[in-house]
Structures are given as C-alpha cells and as structure tokens.
C-alpha positions as CSV (number, residue, x, y, z in Angstrom):
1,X,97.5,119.9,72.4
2,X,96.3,118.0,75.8
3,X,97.2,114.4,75.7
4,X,95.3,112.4,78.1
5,X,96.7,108.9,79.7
6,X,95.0,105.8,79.9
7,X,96.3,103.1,82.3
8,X,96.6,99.7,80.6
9,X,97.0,96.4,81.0
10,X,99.4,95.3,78.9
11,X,99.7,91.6,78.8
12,X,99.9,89.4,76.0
13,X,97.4,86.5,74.8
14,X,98.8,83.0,75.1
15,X,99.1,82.4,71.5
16,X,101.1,85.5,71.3
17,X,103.7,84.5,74.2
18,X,104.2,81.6,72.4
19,X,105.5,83.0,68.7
20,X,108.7,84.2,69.1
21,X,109.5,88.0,68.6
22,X,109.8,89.5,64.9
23,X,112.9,91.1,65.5
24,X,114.1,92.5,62.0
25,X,117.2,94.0,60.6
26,X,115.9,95.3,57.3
27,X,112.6,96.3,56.1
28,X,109.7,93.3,55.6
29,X,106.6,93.7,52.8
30,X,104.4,91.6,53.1
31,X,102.0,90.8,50.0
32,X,99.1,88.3,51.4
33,X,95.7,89.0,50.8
34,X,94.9,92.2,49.0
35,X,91.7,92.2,47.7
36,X,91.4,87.8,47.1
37,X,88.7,85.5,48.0
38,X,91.4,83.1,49.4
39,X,91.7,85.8,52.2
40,X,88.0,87.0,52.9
41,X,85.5,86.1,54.8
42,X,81.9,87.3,55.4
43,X,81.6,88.0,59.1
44,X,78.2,89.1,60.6
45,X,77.4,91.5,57.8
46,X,80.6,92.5,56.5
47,X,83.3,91.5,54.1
48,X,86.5,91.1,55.7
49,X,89.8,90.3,54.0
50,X,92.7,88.9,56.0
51,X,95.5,91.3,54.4
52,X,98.6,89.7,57.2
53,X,97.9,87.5,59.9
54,X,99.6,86.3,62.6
55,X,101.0,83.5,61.0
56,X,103.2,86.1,58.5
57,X,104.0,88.2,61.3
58,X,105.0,85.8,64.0
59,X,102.3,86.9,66.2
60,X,103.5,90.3,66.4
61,X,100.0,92.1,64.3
62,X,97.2,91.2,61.8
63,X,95.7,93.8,59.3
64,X,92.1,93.4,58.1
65,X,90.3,95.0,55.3
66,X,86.6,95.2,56.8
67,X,83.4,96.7,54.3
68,X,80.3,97.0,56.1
69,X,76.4,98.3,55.6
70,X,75.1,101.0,57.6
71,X,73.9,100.2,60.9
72,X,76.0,97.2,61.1
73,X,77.8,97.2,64.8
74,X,79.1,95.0,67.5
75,X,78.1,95.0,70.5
76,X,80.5,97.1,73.4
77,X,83.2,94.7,74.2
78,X,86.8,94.6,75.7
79,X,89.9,92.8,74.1
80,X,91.9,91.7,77.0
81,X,95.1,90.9,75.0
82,X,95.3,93.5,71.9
83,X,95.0,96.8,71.3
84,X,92.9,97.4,67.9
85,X,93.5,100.5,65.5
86,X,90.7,101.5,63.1
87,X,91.6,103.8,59.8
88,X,88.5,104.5,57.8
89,X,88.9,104.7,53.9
90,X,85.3,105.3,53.4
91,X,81.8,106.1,54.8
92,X,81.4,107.3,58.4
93,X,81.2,105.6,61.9
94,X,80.7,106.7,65.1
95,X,83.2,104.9,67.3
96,X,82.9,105.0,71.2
97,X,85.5,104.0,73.4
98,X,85.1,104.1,76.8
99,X,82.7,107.2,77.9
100,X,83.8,108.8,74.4
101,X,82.4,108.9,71.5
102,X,83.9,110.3,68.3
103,X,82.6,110.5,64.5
104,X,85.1,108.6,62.3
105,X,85.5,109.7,58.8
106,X,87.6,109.2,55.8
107,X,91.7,109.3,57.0
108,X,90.3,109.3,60.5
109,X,92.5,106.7,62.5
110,X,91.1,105.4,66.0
111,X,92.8,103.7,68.6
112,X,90.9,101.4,70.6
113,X,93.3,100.3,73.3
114,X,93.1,96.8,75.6
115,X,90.9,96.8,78.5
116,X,88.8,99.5,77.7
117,X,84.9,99.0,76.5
118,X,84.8,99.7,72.7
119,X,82.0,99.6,70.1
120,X,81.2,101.5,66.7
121,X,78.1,101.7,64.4
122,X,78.5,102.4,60.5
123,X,76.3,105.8,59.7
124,X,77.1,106.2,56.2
125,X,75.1,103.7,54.2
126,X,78.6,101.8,53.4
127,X,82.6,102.2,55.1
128,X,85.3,100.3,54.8
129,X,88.1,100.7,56.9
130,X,91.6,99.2,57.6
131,X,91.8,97.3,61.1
132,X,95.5,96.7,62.9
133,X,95.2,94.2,65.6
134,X,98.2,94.2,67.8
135,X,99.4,91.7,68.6
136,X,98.1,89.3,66.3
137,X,95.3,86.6,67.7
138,X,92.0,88.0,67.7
139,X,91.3,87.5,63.6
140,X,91.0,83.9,64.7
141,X,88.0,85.3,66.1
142,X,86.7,86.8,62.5
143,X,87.6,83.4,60.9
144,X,85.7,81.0,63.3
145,X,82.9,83.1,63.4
146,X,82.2,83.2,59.3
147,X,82.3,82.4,55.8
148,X,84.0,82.0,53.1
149,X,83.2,84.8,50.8
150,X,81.3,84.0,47.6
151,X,82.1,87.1,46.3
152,X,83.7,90.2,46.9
153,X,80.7,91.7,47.7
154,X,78.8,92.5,50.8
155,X,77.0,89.8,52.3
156,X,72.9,90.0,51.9
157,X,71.7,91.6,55.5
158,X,71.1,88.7,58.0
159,X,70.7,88.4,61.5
160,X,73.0,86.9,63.8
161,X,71.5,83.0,64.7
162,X,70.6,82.6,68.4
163,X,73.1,79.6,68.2
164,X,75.8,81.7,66.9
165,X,75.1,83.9,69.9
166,X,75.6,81.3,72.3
167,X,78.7,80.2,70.1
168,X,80.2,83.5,70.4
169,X,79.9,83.8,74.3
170,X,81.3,80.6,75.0
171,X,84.2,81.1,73.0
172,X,84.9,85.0,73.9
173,X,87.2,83.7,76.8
174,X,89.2,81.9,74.6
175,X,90.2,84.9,72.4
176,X,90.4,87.5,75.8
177,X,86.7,88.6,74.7
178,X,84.3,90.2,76.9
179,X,80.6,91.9,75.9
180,X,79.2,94.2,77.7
181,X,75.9,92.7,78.3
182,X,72.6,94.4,79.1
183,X,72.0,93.9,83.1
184,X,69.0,91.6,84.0
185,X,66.2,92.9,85.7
C-alpha cells in the first residue's frame, strides 16, 4: 500500500480558537439530533440533519446526516479551516478532490482535507451519507443558508435564487469559504 502526503495548512477558524479544548477523561455519547425535525434543515436540495454540532462538542467537530437527489452538487470549493470527512450509507457519488476523482459507494469513507479544491455529484438517483466536519464551524454555513424542514423528506427540486448566490459569496469569507469560479472571458 502507497500512501501519498498532502501538505496542509492547518489553522484553525476563529470561532474554533475561541471554544476551549474538549479534553476528556472518559468516554462522551452524545444523543442530539438523530433523525428530528428540531435538527434538520433543507439546504439547496437536500435534507440535512444536525446529528452534534459545535455547541455539544466545544468546537472540536459537527456530524451531519445529509440525503440528496441525483445530480445534486456543489460547486468545487476549498474550506480554509476544516477538514470534511464523507461516509456514504447509500446511493453513489463521485467525489473529486483536488485532480482526483473517486466513485463513492456504500461504506466508502472520503477525506476531503483543508485547503484543497473539493466537489461531489450524487449519481445514484438518491445517497445519503454521514458528514464529519473537523473542527466544528462550517454547519453554521448549512444553517444560514436553509430551511427548516417540513418534513423528513427531500425537498421538491429547486434552483438556487440568484440572491442566494450573491448571499452565499458574500458570506463564504466569513466561514473560510472559497468557490472555484469559472474564469471570465
């Protein structure tokens, strides 16, 4: 087995060097959101339930349960402050990060580490997947950007609002966000 090295970047988002460090000295379970509408959100074509958050962990990480339709994808991006770590339950995904692009099926974890361009598109006409955000911060990104969830249900297929487009890239450097936009011509 080859392992391959990646230099990164590894400082921390200002909310996180503010919470103090979780240090414990037994085990901690945590029991917050699983499966409530209290904790989910629909978020540009998904249903997303906050499982922990930043706020139970002291900053340290945030899991999110996230459902999504096929073709449903973000655009390539780069989190300046966390590391992200995908495990699929269900469906397929293609998932590229940097140059790299690997297929992403059921039990497949991905890590999608800071400071490297990231993006994914659903292939399987649904997935769901488990997403570790470390450390916590950026699901104050998934909750600013959506809506409380009606149901638990996906949301009916919309397009993103040119607003919310504008929205989203004026408040990217607040959450160490970056897209990868198209060049002009």
């Amino acid at each position: 087995m080859t392992m391959q090295g990646i230099d990164i970047d590894v400082s921390l988002s200002p909310a996180t060097q503010a919470a103090p460090n979780l240090q414990p000295t037994e085990s901690i379970a945590f029991d917050g959101g699983r499966q409530s509408l209290d904790h989910s959100v629909w978020y540009n074509g998904s249903l997303m339930t906050f499982l922990i958050t930043g706020e139970d962990t002291q900053g340290q990480f945030a899991l999110i349960e996230a459902a999504g339709r096929k073709g449903n994808a973000p655009p390539p991006h780069i989190h300046r402050w966390e590391d992200e770590i995908f495990y699929v339950l269900e469906g397929e995904l293609a998932v590229s990060v940097g140059d790299r692009t690997k297929k992403a099926v059921p039990g497949t974890m991905v890590f999608l580490p800071r400071n490297v361009q990231h993006s994914f598109t659903i292939e399987s006409e649904q997935a769901r997947m488990l997403i570790l955000l470390t450390p916590a911060g950026f699901e104050g990104w998934f909750k600013e950007f959506s809506v409380p969830a009606p149901a638990m249900t996906l949301p009916p297929p919309t397009e993103v609002a040119y607003k919310d487009v504008q929205r989203m890239l004026e408040a990217a450097p607040r959450y160490g966000l970056e897209f990868a936009l198209p060049e002009r011509r």
